[in-house]
C-alpha positions as CSV (number, residue, x, y, z in Angstrom):
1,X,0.0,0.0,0.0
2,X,2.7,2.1,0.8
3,X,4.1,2.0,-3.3
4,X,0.3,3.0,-3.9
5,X,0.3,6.3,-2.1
6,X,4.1,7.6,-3.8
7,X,1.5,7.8,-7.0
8,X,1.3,11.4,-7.0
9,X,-1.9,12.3,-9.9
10,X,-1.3,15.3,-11.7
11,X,-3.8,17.6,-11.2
12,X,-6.8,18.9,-13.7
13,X,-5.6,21.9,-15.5
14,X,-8.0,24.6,-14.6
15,X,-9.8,26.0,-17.1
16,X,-8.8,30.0,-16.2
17,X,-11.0,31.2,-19.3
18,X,-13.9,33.1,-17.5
19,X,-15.8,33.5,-21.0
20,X,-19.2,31.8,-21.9
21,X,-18.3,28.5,-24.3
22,X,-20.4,30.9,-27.2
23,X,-16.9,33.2,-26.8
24,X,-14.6,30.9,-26.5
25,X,-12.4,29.8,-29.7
26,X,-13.6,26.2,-31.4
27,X,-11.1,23.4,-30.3
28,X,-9.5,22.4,-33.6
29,X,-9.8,18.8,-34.5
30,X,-7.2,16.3,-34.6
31,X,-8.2,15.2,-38.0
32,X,-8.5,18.8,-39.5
33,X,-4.7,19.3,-38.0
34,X,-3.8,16.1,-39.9
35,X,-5.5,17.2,-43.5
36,X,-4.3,20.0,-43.0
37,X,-0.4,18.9,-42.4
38,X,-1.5,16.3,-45.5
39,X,-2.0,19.2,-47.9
40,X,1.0,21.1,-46.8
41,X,3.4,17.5,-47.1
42,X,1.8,17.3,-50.8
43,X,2.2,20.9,-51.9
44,X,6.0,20.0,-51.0
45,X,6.2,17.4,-53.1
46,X,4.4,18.8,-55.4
47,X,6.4,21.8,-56.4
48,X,9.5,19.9,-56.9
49,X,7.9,17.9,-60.1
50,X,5.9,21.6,-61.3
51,X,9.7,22.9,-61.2
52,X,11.0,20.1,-62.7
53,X,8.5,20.0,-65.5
54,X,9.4,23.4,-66.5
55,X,12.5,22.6,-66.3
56,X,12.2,20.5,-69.1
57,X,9.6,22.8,-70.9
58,X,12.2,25.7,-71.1
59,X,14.7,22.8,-72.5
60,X,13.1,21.2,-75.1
61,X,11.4,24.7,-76.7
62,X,14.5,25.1,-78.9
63,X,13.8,21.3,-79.7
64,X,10.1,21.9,-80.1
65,X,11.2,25.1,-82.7
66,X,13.4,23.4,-84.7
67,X,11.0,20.6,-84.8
68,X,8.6,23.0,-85.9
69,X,10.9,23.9,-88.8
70,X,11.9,20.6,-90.1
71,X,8.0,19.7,-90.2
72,X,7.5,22.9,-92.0
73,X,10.5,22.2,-94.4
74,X,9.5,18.5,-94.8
75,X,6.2,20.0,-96.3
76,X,7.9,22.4,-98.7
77,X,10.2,19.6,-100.1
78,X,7.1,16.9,-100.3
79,X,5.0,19.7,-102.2
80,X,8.3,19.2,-104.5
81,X,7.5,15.6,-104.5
82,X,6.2,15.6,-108.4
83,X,8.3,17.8,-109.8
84,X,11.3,16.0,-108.4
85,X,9.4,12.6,-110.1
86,X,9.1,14.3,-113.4
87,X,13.0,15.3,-113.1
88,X,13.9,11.4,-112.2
89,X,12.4,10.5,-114.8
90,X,13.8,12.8,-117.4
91,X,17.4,12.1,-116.1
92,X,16.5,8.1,-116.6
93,X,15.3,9.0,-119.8
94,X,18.3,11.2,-120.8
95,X,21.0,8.2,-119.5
96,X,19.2,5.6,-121.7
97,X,19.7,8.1,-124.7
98,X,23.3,8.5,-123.4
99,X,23.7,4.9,-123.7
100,X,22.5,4.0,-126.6
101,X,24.5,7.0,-128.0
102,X,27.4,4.9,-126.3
103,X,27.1,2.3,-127.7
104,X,26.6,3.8,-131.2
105,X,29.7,5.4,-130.8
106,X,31.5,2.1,-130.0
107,X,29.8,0.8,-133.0
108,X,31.1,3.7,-135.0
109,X,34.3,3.4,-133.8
110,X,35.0,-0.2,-134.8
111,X,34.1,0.3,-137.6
112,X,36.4,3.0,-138.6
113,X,39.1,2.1,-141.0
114,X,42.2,3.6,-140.4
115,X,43.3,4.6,-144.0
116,X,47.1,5.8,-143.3
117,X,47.4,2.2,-141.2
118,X,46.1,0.3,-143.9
119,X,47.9,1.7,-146.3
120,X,51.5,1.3,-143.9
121,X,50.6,-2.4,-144.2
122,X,49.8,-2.7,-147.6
123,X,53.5,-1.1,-148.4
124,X,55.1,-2.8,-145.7
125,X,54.3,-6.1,-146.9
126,X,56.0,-5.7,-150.0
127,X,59.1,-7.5,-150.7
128,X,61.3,-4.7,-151.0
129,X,61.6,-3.5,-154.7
130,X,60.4,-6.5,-156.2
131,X,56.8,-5.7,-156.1
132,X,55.4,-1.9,-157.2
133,X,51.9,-1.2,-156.0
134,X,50.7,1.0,-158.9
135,X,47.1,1.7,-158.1
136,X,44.6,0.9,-154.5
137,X,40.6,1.3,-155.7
138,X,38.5,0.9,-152.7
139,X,34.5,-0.2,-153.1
140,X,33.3,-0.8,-150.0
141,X,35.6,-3.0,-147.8
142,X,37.4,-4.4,-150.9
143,X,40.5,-3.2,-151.8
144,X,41.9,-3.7,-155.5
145,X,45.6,-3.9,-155.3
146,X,47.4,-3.2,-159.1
147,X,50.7,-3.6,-159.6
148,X,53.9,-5.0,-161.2
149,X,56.5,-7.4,-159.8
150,X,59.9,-8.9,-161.0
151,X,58.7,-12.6,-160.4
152,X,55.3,-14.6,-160.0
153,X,56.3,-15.8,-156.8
154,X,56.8,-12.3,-155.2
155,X,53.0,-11.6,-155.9
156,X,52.0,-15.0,-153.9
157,X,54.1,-13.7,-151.4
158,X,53.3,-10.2,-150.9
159,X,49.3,-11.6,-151.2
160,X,50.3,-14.2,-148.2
161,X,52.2,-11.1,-146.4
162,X,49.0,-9.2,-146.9
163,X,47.1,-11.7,-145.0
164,X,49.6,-11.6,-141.8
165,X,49.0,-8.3,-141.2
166,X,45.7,-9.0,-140.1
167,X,44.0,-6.2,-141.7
168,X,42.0,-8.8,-144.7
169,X,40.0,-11.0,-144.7
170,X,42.1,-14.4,-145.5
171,X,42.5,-15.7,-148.2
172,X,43.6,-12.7,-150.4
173,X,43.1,-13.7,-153.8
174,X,45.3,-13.3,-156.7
175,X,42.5,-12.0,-159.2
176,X,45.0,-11.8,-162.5
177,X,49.2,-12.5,-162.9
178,X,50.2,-11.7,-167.0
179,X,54.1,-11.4,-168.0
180,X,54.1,-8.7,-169.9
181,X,57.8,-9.4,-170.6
182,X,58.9,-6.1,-168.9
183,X,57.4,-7.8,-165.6
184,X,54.7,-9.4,-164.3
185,X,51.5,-7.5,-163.4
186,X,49.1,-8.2,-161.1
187,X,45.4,-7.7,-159.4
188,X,45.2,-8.7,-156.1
189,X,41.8,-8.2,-154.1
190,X,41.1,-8.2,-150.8
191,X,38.1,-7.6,-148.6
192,X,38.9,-5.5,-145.2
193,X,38.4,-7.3,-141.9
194,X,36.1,-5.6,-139.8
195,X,37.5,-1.9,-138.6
196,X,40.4,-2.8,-140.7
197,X,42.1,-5.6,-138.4
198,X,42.3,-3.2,-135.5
């Protein structure tokens, strides 16, 4: 009993307020404190994300600007779209054109006799001053070859010289060999092979 009488109570707190409870200030809930703390906890975290967000606003404006021009730019360019067609399609046309020309041109080319070559060989195959090429008629790719020579054998040569260099068609033929007494003249004719055996 003794440890029951140290238990000193605390006494009431006197109410000291001498107005009438219609005067007095409304006791504040517990619960209203607690909202109340609530809202001000969530303004807090609040305001960091609002700050945040323009945060990232002010930094992706240039972005949003430049966007904004591409699109714009995009637009112009695809409002080129047909005229840019029209333009592919006149440069395929013109490289076909430039082809076939191409390949005209190669055609041309090979076919091209080279006169001043054709003629080198024709007087290089002769055998020295034994054979005199008198006269060349041309018709076509046939060359007439007239001449004289000191022997028969010299024209059969000379015609199978012709023939090495690759400019005739082989065989060359010996159209007409008559001794004359003075020497023997001759007709050789041969037909060119194509662009002259180049």
């Amino acid at each position: 009993m003794a440890s029951e009488e140290r238990i000193e109570r605390r006494p009431k707190l006197i109410d000291l307020n001498l107005l009438p409870p219609e005067y007095l200030p409304r006791k504040v809930s517990k619960l209203s404190v607690a909202l109340v703390l609530l809202v001000i906890v969530g303004l807090c975290l609040i305001y960091p994300l609002v700050n945040w967000n323009a945060g990232i606003d002010a930094e992706t404006a240039p972005d949003e600007t430049q966007l904004a021009q591409l699109k714009a730019e995009e637009a112009l360019w695809m409002a080129k779209g047909p005229e840019a067609n029209q333009l592919r399609a006149a440069i395929a046309s013109a490289q076909a054109l430039l082809a076939t020309i191409d390949q005209d041109y190669e055609t041309f080319v090979a076919g091209l006799v080279m006169w001043s070559e054709i003629i080198y060989d024709i007087d290089d195959a002769r055998p020295g001053k034994r054979i005199t090429v008198e006269e060349i008629d041309q018709s076509g790719s046939t060359l007439t070859l007239v001449g004289t020579a000191t022997k028969r054998a010299y024209v059969y040569d000379y015609a199978r010289a012709l023939e090495e260099t690759g400019r005739f068609v082989v065989p060359v033929v010996i159209k007409s060999m008559e001794d004359t007494g003075a020497g023997i003249e001759f007709e050789i004719v041969s037909t060119l092979s194509s662009g002259g055996g180049q």
